[in-house]
SELOVO-13244 format. One line per field, with one value per residue (C-alpha): residue in one letter; x, y, z. Coordinates in steps of 0.1 Angstrom, whole numbers, always signed. Example, Ala and Ser with C-alpha at 12.3 -4.5 7.8 and 13.67 -1.06 7.14 Angstrom:
BEGIN
resn	c(A / S)
c1	c(+123 / +137)
c2	c(-45 / -11)
c3	c(+78 / +71)
! end
This chain:
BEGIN
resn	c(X / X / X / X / X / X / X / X / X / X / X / X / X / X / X / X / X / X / X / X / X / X / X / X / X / X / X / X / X / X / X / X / X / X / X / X / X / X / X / X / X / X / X / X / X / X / X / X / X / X / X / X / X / X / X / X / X / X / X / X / X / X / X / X / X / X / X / X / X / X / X / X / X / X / X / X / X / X / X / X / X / X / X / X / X / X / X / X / X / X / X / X / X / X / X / X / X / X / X / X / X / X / X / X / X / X / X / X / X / X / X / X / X / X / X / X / X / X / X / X / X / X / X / X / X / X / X / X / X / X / X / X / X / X / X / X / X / X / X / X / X / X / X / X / X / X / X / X / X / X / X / X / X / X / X / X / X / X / X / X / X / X / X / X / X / X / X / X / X / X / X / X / X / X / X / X / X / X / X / X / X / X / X / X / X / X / X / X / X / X / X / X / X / X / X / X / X / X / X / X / X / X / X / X / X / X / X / X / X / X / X / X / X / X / X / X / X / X / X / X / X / X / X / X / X / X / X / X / X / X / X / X / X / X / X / X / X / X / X / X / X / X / X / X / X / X / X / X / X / X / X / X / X / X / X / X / X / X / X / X / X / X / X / X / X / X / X / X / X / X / X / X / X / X / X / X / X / X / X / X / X / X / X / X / X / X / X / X / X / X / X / X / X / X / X / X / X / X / X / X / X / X / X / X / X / X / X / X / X / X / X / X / X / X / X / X / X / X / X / X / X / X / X / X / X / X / X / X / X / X / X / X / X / X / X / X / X / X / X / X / X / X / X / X / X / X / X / X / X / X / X / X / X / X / X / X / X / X / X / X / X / X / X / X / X / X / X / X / X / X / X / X / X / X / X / X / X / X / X / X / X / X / X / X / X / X / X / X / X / X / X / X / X / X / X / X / X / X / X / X / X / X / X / X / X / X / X / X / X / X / X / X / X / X / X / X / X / X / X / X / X / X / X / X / X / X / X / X / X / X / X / X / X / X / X / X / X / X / X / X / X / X / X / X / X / X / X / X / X / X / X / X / X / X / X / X / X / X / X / X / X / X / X / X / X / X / X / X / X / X / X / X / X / X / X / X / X / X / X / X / X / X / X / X / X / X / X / X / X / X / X / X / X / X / X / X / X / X / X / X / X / X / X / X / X / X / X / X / X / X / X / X / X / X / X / X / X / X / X / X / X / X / X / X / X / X / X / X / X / X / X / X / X / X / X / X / X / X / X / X / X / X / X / X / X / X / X / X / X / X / X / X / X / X / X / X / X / X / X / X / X / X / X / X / X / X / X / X / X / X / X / X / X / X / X / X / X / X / X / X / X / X / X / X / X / X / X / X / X / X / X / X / X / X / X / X / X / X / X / X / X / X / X / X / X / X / X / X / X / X / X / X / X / X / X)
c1	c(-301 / -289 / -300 / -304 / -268 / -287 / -302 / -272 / -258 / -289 / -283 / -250 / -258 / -286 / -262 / -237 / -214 / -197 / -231 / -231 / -196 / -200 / -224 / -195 / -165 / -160 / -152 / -137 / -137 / -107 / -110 / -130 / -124 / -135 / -105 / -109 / -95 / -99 / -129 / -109 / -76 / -60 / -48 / -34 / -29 / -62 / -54 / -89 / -105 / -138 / -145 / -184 / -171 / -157 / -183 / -152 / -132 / -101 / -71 / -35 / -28 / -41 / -56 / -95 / -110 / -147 / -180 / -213 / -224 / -190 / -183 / -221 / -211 / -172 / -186 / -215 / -213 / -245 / -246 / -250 / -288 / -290 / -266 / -289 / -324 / -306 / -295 / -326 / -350 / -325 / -329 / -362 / -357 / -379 / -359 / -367 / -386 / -373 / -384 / -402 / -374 / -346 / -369 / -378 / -336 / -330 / -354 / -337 / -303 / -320 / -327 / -294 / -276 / -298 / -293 / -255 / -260 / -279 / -251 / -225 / -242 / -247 / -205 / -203 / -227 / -206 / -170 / -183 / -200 / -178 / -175 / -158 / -133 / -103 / -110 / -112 / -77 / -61 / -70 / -56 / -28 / -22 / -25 / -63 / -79 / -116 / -119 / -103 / -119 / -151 / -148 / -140 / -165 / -148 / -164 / -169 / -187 / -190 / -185 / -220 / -238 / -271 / -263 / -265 / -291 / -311 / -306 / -313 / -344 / -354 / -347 / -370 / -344 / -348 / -324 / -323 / -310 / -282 / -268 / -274 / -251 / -227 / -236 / -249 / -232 / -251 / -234 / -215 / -239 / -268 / -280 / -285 / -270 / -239 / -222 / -198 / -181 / -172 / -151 / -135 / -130 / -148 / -137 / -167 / -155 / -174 / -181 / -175 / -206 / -196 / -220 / -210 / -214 / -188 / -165 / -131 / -127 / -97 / -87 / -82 / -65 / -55 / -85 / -74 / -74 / -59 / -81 / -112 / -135 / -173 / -180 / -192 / -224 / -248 / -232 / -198 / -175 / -141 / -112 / -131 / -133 / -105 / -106 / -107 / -117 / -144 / -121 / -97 / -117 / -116 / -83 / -65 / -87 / -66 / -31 / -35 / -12 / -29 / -8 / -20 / -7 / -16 / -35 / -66 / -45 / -22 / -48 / -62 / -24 / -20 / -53 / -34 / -26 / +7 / +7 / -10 / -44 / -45 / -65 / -60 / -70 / -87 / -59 / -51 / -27 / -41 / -65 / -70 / -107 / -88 / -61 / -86 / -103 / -71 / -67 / -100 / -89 / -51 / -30 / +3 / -6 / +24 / +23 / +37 / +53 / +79 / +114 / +120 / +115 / +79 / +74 / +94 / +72 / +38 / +57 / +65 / +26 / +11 / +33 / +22 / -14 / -9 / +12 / -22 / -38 / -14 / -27 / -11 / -2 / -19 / +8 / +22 / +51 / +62 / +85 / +96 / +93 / +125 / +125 / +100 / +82 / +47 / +31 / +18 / +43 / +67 / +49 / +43 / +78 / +102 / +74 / +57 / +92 / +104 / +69 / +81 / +114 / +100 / +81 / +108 / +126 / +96 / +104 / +85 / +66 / +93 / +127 / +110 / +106 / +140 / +158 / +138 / +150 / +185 / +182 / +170 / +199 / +235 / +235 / +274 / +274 / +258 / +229 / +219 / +221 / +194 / +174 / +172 / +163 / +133 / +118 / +114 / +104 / +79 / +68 / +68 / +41 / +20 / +9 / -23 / -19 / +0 / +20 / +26 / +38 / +59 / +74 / +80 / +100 / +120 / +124 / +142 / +157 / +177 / +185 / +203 / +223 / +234 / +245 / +262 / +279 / +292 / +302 / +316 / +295 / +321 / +317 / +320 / +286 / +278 / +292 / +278 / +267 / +268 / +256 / +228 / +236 / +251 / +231 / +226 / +194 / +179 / +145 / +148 / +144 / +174 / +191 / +217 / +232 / +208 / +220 / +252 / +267 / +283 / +320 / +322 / +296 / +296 / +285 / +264 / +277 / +314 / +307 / +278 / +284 / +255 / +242 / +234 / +217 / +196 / +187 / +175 / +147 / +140 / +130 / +108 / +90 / +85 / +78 / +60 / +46 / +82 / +85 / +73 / +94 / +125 / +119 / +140 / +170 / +165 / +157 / +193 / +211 / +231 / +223 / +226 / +206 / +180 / +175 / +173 / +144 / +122 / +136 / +113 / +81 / +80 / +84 / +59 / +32 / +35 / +30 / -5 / -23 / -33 / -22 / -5 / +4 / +36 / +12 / -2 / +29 / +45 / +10 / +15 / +53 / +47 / +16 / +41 / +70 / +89 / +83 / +119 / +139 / +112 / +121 / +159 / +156 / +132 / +160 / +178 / +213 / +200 / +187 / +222 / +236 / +203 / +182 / +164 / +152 / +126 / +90 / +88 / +114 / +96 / +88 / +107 / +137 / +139 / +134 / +163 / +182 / +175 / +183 / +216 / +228 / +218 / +236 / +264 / +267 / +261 / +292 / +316 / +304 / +318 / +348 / +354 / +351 / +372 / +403 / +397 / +403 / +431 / +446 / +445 / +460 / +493 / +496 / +491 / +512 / +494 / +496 / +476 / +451 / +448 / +437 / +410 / +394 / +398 / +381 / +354 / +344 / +339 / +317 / +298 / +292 / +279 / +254 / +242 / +240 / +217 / +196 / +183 / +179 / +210 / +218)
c2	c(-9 / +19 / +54 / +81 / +103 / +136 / +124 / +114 / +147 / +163 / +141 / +153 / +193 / +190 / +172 / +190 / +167 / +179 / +174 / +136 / +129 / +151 / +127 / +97 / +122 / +153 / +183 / +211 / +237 / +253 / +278 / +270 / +229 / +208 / +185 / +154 / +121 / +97 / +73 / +46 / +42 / +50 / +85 / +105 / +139 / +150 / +143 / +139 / +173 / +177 / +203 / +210 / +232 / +206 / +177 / +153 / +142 / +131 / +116 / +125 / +95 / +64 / +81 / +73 / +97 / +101 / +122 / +117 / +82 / +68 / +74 / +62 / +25 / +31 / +44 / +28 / -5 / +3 / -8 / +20 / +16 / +18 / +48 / +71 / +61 / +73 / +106 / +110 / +109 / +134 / +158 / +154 / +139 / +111 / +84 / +71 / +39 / +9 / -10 / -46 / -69 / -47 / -52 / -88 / -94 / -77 / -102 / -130 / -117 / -119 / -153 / -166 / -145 / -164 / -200 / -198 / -187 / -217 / -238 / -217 / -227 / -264 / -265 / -253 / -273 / -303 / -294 / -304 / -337 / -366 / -367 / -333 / -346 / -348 / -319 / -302 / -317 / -306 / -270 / -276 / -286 / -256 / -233 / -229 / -222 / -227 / -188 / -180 / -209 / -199 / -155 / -173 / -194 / -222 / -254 / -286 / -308 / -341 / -368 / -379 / -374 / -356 / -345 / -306 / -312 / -324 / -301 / -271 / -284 / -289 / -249 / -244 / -242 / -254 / -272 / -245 / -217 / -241 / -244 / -206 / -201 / -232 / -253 / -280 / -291 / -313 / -345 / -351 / -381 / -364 / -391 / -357 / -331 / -333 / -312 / -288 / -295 / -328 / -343 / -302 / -279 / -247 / -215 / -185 / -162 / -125 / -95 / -58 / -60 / -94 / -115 / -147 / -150 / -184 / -205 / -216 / -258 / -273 / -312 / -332 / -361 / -364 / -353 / -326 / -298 / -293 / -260 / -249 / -222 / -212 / -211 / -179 / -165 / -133 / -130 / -138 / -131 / -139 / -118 / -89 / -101 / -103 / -134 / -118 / -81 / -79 / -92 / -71 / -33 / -34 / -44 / -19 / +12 / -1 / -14 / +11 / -21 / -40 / -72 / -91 / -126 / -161 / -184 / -180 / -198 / -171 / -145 / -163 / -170 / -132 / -124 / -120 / -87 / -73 / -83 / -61 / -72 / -96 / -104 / -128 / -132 / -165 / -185 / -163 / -133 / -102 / -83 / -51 / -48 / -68 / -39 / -10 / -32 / -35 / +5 / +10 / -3 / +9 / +38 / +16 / -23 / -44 / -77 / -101 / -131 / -162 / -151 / -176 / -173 / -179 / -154 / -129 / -130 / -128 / -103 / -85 / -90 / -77 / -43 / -45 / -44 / -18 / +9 / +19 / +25 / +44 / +77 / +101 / +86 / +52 / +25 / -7 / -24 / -56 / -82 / -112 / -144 / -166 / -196 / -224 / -204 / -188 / -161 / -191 / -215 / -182 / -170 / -205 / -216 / -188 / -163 / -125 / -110 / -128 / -117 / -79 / -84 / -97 / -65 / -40 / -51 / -49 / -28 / +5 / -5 / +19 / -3 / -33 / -25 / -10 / -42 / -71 / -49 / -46 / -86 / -94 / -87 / -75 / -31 / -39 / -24 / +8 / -9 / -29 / +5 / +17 / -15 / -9 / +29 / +17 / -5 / +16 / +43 / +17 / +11 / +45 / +51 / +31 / +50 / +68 / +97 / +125 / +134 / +102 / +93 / +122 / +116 / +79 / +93 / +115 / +84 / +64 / +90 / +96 / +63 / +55 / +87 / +72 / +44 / +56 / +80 / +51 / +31 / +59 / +53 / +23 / -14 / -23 / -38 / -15 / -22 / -51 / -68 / -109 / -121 / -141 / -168 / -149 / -121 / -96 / -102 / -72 / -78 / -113 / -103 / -99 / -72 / -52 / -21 / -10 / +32 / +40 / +72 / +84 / +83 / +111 / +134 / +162 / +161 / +193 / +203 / +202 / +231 / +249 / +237 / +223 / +261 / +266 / +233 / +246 / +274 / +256 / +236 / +265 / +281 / +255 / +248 / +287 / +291 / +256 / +264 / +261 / +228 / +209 / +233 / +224 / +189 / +166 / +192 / +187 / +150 / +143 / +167 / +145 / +160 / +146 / +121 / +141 / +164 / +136 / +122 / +156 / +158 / +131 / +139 / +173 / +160 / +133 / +162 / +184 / +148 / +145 / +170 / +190 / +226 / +238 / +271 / +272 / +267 / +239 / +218 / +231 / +215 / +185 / +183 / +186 / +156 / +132 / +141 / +165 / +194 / +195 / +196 / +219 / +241 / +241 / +252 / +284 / +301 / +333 / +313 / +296 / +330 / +351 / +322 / +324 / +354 / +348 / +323 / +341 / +340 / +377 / +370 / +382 / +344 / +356 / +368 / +332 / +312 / +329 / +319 / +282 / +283 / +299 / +272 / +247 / +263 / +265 / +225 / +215 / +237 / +224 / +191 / +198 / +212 / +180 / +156 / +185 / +179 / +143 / +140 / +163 / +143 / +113 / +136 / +134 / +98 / +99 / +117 / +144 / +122 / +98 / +122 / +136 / +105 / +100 / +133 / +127 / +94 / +109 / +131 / +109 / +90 / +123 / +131 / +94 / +103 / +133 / +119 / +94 / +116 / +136 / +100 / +103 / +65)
c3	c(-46 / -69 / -63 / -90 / -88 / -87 / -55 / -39 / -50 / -32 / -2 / +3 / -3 / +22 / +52 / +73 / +71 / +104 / +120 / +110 / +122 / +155 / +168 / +169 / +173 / +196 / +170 / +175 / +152 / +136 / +111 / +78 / +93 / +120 / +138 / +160 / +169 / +141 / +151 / +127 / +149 / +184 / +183 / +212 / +189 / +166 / +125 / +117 / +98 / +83 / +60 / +54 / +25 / +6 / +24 / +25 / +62 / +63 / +82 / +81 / +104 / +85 / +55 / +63 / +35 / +25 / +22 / +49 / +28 / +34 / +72 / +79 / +62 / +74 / +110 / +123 / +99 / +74 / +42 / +11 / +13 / +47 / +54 / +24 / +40 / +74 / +61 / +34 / +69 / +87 / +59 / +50 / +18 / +0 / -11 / -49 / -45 / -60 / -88 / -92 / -99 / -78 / -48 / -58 / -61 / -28 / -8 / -30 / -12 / +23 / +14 / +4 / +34 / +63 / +40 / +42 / +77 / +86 / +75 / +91 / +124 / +111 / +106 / +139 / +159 / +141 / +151 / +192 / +177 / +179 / +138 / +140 / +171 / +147 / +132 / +165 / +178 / +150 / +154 / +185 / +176 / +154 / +190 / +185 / +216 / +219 / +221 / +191 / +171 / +186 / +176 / +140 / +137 / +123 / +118 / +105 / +71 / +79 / +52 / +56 / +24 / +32 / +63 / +56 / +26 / +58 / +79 / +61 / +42 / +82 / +86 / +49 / +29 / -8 / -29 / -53 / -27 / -18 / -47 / -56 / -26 / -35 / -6 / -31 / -67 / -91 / -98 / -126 / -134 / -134 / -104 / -78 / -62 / -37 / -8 / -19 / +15 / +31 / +56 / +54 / +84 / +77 / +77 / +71 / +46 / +59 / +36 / +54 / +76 / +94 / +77 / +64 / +26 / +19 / +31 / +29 / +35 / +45 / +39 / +67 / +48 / +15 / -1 / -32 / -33 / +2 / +4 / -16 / -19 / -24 / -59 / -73 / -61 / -64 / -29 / -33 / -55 / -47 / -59 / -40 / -8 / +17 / +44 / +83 / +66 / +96 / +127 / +111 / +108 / +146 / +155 / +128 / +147 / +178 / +163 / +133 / +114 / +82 / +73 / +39 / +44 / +25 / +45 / +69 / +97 / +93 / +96 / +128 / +140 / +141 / +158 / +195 / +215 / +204 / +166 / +137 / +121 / +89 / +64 / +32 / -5 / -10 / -30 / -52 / -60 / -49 / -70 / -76 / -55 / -25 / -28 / -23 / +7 / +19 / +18 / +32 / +64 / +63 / +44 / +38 / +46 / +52 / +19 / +38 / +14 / +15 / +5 / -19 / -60 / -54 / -32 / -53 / -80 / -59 / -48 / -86 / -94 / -64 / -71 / -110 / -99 / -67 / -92 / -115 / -83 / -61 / -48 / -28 / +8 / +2 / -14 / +3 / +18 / +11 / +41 / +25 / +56 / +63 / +40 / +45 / +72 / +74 / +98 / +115 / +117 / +128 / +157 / +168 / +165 / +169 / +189 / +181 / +183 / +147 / +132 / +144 / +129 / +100 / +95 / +108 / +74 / +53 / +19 / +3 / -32 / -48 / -32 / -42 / -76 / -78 / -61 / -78 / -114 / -104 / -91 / -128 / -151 / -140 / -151 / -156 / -194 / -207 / -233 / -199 / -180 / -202 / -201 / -165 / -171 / -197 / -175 / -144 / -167 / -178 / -141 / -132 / -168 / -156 / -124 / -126 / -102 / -118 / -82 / -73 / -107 / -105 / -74 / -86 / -113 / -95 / -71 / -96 / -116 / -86 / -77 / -113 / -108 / -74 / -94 / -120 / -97 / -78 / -107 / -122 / -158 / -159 / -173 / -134 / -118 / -87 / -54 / -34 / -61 / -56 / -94 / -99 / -74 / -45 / -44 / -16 / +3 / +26 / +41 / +22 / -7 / -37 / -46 / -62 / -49 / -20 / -16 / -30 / -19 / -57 / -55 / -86 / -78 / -55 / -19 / -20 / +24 / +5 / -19 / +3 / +41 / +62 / +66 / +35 / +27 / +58 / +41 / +7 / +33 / +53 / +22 / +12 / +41 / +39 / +3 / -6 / -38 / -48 / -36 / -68 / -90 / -72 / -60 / -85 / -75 / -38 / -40 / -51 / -29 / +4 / +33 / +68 / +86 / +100 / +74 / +46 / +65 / +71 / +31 / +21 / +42 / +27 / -9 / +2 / +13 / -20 / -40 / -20 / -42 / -15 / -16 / +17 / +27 / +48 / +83 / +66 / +56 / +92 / +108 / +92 / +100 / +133 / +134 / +118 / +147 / +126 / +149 / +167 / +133 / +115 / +144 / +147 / +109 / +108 / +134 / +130 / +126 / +97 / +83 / +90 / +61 / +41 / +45 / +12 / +29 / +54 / +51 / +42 / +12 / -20 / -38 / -74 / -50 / -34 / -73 / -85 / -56 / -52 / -94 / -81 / -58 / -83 / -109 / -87 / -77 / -112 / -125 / -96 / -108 / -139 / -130 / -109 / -140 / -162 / -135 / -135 / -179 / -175 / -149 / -168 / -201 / -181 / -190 / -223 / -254 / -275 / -302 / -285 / -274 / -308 / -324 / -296 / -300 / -340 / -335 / -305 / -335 / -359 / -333 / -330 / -364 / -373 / -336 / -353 / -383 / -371 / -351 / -382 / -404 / -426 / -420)
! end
């Protein structure tokens, strides 16, 4: 049912949406904001904040984000109608009455809803009769217990021609509905109509409320194909549904996990204590509505792929259709299985601890893209160098979000410095590099160089010392509105463990588009266990070595310093490379350098010549 925007807009002005989320979750208020324990996963510290000034709630733990409408369908399960007749009664508000045909389409959608729930519970009833015994014994033999095949609902269609035809025209059901809902299929020879399903155990394919609205069938011999779908329906439509996506809302509120695997006896394999929620697309490669389900539930799900050439390129397409739709703190991360396995087969065989592993060595979007380039063609010459260089600017283009994209430049930028450093700008391929067919393989999938440290350039603690790198964070996390300014220069800089890490969250927080003041970036520091290190670097010893870096330091005072100090590392980097041509001058005669500066200038003029269109 669609409702007129300027009521929706009227809906929301009227509701405090504080009120509304106070009745689930005990508030406490905090300044101009409201914070709680996030009602969508187990939290022990409160990340949840809701702002009736803005009428949005949000979660710095798993990223839950919306306005009144959207935690009453998130919340308590109520479908977009249902959650704005609940809030227009609460404010006193008439809601627009619907017209002829949208009200006679609604009670169409009851109908087809309660037909394909009649043969959900016609599958079932099937599986305990003695034509469903095989089907039964094999879920068994996949580690099926009753309980699990029971909270699934999974079923049986019998060969038997008729059978759910009968059935269902017994509940006063017509032909028609059925094949509406793609229960039935006209024959090919115009003799009838035909069950979709036969001689198939049933899987019921749920939309976000729970109720069923297809199925998935699975072959018990060698019928083809091995697994098939619903057709297309006014109630389904498949590359925007996600297999498990209702099992799977409650179990991520506990776990606070979100795995996307392949198969629904994956997603049931993984439904056990200990092991993060799945769900599945039905077949196919993920879209880009099954992404945003998938986000809906988790901030960072985990793709979870074969490690082979197949999986590879799933796993290429998945990130081609998750980079237009990155926003800040929502992305993916991609763990590539050991060869010929699946989540299934894994736990079953090798137990939960070879899923975990499988996960611990799961990739960020950004390392994938930046491996699966470098495992295409070999950077070992310059015009490959800038192949490489186009196409991840290419990737990085395509990004919608202006931070994020940002952030993804910087990213990449700074990885090609790394390894140019390292090969010093050389013909040489970059260290650890195997070739095509002996190719390093981290978290199963192929790559090149992984994080080289760069031989030529210079380590930043060598000209400054570890104080002073102190002092160029301290000032940040004092100063944040210089943080975007500044953040390709401090994204590059080597700094120690610890510090590399709290590096990266604070570049992370000024990509999120949300401005912080320095409480507000310290708050959040300290929510995602940064407190300790924040701490140890807003102390006086850190100050005595960088005073311009107190809170009270005038903002144009602490600019002109941070442009100092990069100033100052980009002119010993200089120097460096000046000693190193010098050195190598030594070797060779003056005549011999004179004819390579005569012929370097030649080379120039023909560049510049080029650049203003004289050839």
């Amino acid at each position: 049912m669609a409702f007129p925007p300027r009521f929706l807009d009227e809906l929301r002005e009227r509701i405090s949406i504080s009120e509304i989320v106070g009745r689930r979750v005990r508030l406490q208020k905090k300044g101009r904001e409201h914070l709680g324990l996030c009602p969508f996963h187990t939290e022990k510290t409160p990340s949840f904040t809701v702002s009736d000034d803005k009428g949005f709630y949000h979660c710095f733990g798993c990223g839950a984000h919306g306005d009144v409408i959207s935690f009453l369908t998130e919340a308590e399960r109520l479908s977009f109608p249902e959650a704005v007749e609940q809030l227009a009664n609460i404010a006193g508000l008439e809601v627009p009455r619907a017209s002829a045909a949208e009200r006679e389409r609604e009670k169409r959608q009851v109908g087809l809803h309660a037909c394909i729930e009649a043969a959900c519970c016609f599958f079932e009833r099937q599986l305990r009769l003695p034509e469903g015994k095989a089907a039964l014994e094999y879920l068994r033999s996949r580690g099926l217990d009753d309980d699990r095949v029971r909270r699934f609902r999974i079923g049986f269609a019998p060969e038997r021609r008729g059978s759910l035809t009968a059935a269902l025209a017994r509940e006063g059901f017509g032909v028609e509905t059925m094949v509406e809902v793609g229960l039935l299929k006209l024959s090919e020879r115009g003799d009838g109509h035909y069950e979709y399903f036969r001689g198939r155990i049933t899987f019921p394919i749920t939309d976000r409320r729970g109720r069923v609205i297809a199925f998935g069938g699975r072959a018990l011999g060698d019928q083809q194909p091995k697994y098939l779908n619903s057709p297309e329906s006014p109630i389904f439509h498949k590359g925007k549904v996600l297999y498990g996506l209702d099992a799977a809302r409650e179990r991520v509120r506990d776990t606070g996990e979100l795995v996307v695997v392949e198969g629904y006896m994956d997603v049931i394999a993984l439904d056990r204590p200990g092991l993060p929620a799945a769900v599945a697309p039905l077949g196919t490669a993920i879209t880009e509505d099954q992404i945003r389900e998938a986000w809906r539930l988790a901030a960072e799900p985990t793709l979870c792929l074969d490690g082979d050439a197949a999986g590879q390129r799933a796993a290429r397409r998945a990130a081609e259709r998750a980079l237009p739709l990155l926003e800040p703190g929502r992305s993916f991360r991609f763990a590539a299985l050991p060869q010929g396995e699946d989540p299934d087969s894994l736990v079953r065989g090798r137990g939960e601890a070879a899923f975990r592993e499988v996960l611990a060595a799961s990739l960020p979007l950004a390392e994938l893209i930046w491996r699966l380039e470098l495992a295409e063609v070999r950077p070992d010459t310059p015009e490959r160098r800038a192949g490489l260089q186009r196409r991840l600017e290419e990737h990085t283009r395509r990004i919608s979000d202006a931070s994020v994209r940002r952030y993804y430049r910087t990213d990449f930028r700074a990885r090609l410095a790394a390894m140019l450093g390292e090969t010093g700008g050389s013909a040489g391929a970059p260290s650890g590099w195997r070739g095509k067919t002996g190719q390093q393989r981290r978290g199963g999938y192929a790559v090149g160089a992984g994080k080289p440290t760069r031989r030529n350039a210079v380590a930043p603690a060598a000209v400054l010392g570890r104080r002073a790198l102190e002092g160029v964070l301290a000032a940040l996390l004092n100063h944040p509105q210089l943080v975007g300014e500044f953040g390709e220069f401090v994204a590059t800089l080597e700094l120690p463990e610890e510090l590399d890490s709290l590096r990266h969250e604070i570049l992370m927080i000024s990509g999120s588009g949300e401005e912080l003041d320095a409480t507000g970036i310290r708050t959040q520091l300290e929510r995602t266990g940064y407190g300790g290190v924040v701490h140890s670097l807003l102390r006086s010893t850190v100050y005595q070595h960088a005073p311009y870096a107190r809170a009270d330091s005038d903002v144009v005072v602490v600019r002109q310093r941070l442009e100092h100090i990069a100033g100052q590392l980009q002119r010993k980097h200089i120097e460096d490379h000046v000693k190193e041509h010098l050195g190598r001058l030594e070797d060779t005669s003056p005549f011999d350098e004179l004819e390579r500066i005569a012929n370097l200038s030649a080379h120039e003029q023909k560049r510049r010549a080029d650049d203003e269109g004289l050839y």
